[in-house]
N, CA, C and O atoms as CSV, one atom per row, in Angstrom:
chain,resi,resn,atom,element,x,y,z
A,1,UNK,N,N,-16.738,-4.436,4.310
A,1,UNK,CA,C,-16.400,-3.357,5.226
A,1,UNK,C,C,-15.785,-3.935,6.489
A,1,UNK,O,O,-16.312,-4.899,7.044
A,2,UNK,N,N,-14.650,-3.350,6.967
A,2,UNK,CA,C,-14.214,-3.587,8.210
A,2,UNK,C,C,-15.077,-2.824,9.266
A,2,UNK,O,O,-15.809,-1.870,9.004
A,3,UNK,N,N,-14.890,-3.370,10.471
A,3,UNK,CA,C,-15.381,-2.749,11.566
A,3,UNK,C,C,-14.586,-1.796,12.269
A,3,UNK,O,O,-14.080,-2.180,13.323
A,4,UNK,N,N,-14.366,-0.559,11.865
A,4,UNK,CA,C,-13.562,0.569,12.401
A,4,UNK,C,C,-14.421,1.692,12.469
A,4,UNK,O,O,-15.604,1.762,12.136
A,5,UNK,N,N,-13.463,2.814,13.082
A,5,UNK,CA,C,-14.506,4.094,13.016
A,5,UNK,C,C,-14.640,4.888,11.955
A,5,UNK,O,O,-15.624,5.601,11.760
A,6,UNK,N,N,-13.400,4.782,11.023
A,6,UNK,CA,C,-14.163,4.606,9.131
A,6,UNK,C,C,-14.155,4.104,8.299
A,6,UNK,O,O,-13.816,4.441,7.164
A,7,UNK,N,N,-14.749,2.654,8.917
A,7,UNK,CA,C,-15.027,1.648,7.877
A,7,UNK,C,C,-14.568,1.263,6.435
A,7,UNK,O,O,-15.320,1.102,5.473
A,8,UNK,N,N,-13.075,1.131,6.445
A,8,UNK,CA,C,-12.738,0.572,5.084
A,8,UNK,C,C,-13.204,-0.513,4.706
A,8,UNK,O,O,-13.577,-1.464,5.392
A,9,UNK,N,N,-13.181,-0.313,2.949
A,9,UNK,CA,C,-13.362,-1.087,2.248
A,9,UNK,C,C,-12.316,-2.193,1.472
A,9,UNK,O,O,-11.348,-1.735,0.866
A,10,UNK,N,N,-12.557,-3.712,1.515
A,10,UNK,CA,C,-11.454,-4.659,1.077
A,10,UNK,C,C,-12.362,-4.635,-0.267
A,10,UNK,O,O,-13.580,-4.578,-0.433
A,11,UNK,N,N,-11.398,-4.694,-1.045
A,11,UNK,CA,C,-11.599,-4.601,-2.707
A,11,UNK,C,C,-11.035,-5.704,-3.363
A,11,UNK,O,O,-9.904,-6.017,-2.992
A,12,UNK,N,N,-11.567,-6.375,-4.266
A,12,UNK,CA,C,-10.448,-7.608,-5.049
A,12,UNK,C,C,-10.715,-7.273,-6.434
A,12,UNK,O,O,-11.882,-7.302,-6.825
A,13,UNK,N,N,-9.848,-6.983,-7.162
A,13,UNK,CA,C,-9.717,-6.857,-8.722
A,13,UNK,C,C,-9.010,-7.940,-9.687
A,13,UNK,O,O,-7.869,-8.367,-9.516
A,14,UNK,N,N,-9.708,-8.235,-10.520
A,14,UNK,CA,C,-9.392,-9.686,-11.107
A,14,UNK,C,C,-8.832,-9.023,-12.495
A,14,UNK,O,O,-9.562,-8.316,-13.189
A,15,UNK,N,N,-7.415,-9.323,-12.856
A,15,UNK,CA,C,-6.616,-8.887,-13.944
A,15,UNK,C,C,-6.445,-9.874,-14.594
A,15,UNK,O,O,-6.269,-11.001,-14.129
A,16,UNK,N,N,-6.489,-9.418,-16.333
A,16,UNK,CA,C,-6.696,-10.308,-17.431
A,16,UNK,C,C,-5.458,-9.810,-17.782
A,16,UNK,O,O,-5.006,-8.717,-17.440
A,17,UNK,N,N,-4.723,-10.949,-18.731
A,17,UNK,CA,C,-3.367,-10.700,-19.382
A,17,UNK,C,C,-2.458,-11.906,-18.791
A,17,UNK,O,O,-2.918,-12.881,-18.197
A,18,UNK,N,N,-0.804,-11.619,-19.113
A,18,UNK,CA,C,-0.195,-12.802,-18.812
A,18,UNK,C,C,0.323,-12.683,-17.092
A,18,UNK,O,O,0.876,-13.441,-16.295
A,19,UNK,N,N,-0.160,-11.403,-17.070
A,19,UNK,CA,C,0.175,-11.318,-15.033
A,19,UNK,C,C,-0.923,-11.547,-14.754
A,19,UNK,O,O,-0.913,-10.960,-13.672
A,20,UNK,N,N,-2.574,-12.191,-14.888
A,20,UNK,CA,C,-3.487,-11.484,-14.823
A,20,UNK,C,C,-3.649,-12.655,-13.086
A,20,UNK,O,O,-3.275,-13.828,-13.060
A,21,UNK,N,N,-3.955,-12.290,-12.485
A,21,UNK,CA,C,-4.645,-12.704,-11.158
A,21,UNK,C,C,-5.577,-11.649,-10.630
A,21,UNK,O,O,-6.009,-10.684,-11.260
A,22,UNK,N,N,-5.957,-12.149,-8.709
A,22,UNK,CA,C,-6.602,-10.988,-7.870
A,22,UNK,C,C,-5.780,-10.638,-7.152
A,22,UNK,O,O,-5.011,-11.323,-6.477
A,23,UNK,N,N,-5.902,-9.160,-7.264
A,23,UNK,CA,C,-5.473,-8.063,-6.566
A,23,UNK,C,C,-6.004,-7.442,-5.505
A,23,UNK,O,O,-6.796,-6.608,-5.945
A,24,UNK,N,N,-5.972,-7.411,-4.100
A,24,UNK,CA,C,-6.367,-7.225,-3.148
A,24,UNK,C,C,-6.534,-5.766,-2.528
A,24,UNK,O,O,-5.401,-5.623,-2.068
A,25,UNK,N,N,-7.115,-4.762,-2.264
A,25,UNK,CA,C,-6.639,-3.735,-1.987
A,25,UNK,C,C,-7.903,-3.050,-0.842
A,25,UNK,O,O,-9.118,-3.234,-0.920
A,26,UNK,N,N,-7.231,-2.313,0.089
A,26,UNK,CA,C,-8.417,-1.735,0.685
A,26,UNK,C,C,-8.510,-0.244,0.475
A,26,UNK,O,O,-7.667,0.415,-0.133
A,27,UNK,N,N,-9.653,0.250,1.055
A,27,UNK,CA,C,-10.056,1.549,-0.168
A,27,UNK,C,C,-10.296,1.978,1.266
A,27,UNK,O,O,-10.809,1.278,2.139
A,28,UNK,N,N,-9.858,3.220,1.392
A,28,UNK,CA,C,-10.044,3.942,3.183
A,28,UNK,C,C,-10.722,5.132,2.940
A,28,UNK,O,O,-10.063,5.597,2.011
A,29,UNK,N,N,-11.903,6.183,3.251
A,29,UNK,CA,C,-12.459,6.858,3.193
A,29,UNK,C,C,-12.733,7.963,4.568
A,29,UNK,O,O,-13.425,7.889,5.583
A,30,UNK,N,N,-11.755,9.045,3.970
A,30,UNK,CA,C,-11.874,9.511,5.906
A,30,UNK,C,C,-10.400,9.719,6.204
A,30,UNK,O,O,-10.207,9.952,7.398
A,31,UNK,N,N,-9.353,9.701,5.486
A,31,UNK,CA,C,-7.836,9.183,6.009
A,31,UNK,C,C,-7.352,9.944,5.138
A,31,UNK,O,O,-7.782,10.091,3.994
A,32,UNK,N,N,-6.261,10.568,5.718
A,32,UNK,CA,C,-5.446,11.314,4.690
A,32,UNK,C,C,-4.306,10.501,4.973
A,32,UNK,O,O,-3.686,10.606,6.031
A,33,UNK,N,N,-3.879,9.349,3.685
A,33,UNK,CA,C,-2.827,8.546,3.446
A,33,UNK,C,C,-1.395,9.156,2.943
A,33,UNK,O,O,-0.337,8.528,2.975
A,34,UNK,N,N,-1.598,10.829,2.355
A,34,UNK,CA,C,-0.336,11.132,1.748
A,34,UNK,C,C,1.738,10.752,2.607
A,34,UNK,O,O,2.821,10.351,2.179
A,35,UNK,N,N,0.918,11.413,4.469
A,35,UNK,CA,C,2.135,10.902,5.187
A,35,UNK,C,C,2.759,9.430,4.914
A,35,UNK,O,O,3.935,9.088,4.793
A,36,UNK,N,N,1.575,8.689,4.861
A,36,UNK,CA,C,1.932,7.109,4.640
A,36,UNK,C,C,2.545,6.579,3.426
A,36,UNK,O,O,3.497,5.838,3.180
A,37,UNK,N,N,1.538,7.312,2.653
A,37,UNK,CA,C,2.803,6.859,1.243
A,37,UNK,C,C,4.034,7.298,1.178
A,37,UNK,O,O,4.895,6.548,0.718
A,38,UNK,N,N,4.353,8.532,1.602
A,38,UNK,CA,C,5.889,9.210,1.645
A,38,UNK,C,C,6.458,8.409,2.263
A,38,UNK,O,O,7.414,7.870,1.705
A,39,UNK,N,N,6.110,8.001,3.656
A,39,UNK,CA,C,6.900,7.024,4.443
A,39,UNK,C,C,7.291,5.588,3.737
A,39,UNK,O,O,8.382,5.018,3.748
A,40,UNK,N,N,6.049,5.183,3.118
A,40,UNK,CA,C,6.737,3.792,3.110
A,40,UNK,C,C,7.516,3.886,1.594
A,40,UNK,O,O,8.382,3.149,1.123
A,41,UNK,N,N,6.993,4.838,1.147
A,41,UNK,CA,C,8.368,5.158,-0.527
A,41,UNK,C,C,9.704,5.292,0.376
A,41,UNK,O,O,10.602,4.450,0.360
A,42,UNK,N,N,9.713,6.366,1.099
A,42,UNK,CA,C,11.167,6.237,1.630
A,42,UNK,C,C,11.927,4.779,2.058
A,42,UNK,O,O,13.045,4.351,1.775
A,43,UNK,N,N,10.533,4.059,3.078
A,43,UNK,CA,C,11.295,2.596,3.793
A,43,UNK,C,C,11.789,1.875,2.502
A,43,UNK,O,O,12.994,1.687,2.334
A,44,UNK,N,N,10.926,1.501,1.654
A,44,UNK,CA,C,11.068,1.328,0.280
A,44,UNK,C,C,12.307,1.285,-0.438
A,44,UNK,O,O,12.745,0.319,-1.063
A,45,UNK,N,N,12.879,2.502,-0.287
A,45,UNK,CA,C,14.023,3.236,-1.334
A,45,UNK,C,C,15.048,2.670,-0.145
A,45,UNK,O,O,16.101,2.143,-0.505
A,46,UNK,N,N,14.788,2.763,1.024
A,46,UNK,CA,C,16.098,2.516,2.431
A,46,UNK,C,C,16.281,0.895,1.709
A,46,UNK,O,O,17.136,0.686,0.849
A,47,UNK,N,N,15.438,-0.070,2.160
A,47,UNK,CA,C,15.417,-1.172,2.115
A,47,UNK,C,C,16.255,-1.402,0.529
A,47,UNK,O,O,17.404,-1.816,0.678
A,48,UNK,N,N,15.909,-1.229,-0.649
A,48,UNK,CA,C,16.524,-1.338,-2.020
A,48,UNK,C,C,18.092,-1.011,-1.691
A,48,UNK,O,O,18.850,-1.980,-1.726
A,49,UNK,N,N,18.532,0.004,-1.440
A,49,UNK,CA,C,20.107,0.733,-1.170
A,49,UNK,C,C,20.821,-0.603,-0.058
A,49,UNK,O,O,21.861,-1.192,-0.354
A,50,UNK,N,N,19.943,-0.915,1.335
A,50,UNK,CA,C,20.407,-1.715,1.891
A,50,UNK,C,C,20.957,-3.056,1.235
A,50,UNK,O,O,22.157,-3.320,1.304
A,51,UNK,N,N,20.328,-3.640,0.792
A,51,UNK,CA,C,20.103,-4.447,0.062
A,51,UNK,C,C,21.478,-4.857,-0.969
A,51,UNK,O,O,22.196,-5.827,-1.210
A,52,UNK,N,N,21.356,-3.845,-1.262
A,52,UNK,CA,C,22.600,-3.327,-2.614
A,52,UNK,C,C,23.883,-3.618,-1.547
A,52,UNK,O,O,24.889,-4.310,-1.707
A,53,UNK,N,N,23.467,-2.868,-0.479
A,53,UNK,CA,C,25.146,-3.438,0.383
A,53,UNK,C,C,24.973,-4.614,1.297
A,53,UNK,O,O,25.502,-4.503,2.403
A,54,UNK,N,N,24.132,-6.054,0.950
A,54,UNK,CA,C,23.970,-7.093,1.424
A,54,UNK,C,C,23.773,-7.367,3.027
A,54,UNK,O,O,24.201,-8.209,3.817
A,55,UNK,N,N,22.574,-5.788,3.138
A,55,UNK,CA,C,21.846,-5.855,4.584
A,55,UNK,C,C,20.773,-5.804,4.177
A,55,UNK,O,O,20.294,-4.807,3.636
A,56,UNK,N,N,20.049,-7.137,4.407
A,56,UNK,CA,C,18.875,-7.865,4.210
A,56,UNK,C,C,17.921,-7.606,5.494
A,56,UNK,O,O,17.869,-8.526,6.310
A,57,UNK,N,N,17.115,-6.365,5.762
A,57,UNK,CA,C,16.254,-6.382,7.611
A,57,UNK,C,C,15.024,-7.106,7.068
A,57,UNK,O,O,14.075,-6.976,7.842
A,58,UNK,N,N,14.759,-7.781,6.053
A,58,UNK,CA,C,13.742,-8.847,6.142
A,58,UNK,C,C,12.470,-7.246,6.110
A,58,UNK,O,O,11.705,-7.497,7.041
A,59,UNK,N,N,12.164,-6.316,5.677
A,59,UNK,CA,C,11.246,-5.574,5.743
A,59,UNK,C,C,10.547,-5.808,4.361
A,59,UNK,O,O,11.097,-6.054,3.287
A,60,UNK,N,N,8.556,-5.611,4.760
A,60,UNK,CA,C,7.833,-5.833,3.725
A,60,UNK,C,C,7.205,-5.033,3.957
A,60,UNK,O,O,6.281,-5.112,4.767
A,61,UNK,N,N,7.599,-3.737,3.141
A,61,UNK,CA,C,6.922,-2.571,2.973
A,61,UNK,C,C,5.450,-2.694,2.244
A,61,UNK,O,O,5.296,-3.649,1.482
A,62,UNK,N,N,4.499,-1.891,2.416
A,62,UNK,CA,C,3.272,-2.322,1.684
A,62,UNK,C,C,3.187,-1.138,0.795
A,62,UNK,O,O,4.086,-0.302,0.878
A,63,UNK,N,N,1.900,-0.908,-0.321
A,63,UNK,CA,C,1.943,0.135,-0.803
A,63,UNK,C,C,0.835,1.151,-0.671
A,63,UNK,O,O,-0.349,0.831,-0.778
A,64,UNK,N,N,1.229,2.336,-0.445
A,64,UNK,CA,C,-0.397,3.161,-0.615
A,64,UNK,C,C,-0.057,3.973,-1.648
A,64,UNK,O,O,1.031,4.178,-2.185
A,65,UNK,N,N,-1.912,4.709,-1.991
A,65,UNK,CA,C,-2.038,5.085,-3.204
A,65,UNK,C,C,-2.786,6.293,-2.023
A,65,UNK,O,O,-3.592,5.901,-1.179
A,66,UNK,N,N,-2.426,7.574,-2.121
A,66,UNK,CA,C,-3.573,8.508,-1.667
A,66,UNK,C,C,-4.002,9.390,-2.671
A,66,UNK,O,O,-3.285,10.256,-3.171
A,67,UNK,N,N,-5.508,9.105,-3.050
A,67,UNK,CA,C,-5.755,9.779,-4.089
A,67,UNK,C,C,-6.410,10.927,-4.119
A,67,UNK,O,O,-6.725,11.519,-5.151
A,68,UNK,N,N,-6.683,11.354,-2.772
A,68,UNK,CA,C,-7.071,13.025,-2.250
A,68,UNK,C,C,-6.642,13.360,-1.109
A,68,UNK,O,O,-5.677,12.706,-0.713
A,69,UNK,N,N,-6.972,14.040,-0.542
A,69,UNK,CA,C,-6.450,14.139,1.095
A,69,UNK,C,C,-7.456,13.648,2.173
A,69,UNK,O,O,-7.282,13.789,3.383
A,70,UNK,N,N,-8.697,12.962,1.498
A,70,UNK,CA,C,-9.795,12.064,2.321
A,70,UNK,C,C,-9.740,10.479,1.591
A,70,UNK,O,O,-10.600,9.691,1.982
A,71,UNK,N,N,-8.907,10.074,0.709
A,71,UNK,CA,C,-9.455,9.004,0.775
A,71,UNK,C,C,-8.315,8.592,-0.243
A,71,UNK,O,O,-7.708,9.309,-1.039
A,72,UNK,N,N,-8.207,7.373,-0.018
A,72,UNK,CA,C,-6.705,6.026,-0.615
A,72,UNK,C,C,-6.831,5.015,-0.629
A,72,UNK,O,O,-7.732,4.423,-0.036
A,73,UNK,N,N,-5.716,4.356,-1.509
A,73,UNK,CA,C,-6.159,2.939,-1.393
A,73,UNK,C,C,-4.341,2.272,-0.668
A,73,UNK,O,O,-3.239,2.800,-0.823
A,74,UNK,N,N,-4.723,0.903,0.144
A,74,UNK,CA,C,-3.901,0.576,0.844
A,74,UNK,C,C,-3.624,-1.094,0.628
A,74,UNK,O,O,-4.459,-1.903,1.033
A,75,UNK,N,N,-2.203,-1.587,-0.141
A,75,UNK,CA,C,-2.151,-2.745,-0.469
A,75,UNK,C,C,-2.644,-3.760,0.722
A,75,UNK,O,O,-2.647,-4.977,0.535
């Protein structure tokens, strides 16, 4: 648990297979993540198109997952 005023959770998931490593993720309880995922899908989709026309802004979008309107998970 982090020390915030709603205490997320850091999660590590260990994947079997030929990608298989740990996967890091924090689990937020209390947060409605949906704005955040829209946003960073969009930065996301900006950054890919840029890209395509060899403007590189060095951006590392992260990913969220909101899986209700109280609670998500955040790469």
């Amino acid at each position: 648990l982090f020390k915030s005023a709603l205490m997320p959770c850091r999660l590590s998931f260990l994947a079997e297979g030929a990608e298989g490593g740990e996967y890091v993720a924090i689990f937020k309880h209390g947060d409605d993540l949906r704005q955040d995922q829209l946003i960073l899908q969009t930065i996301t989709l900006m950054d890919k198109l840029l890209r395509k026309e060899n403007l590189d802004l060095k951006l590392t979008p992260y990913c969220v997952l909101a899986t209700s309107t109280k609670h998500g998970f955040v790469q």
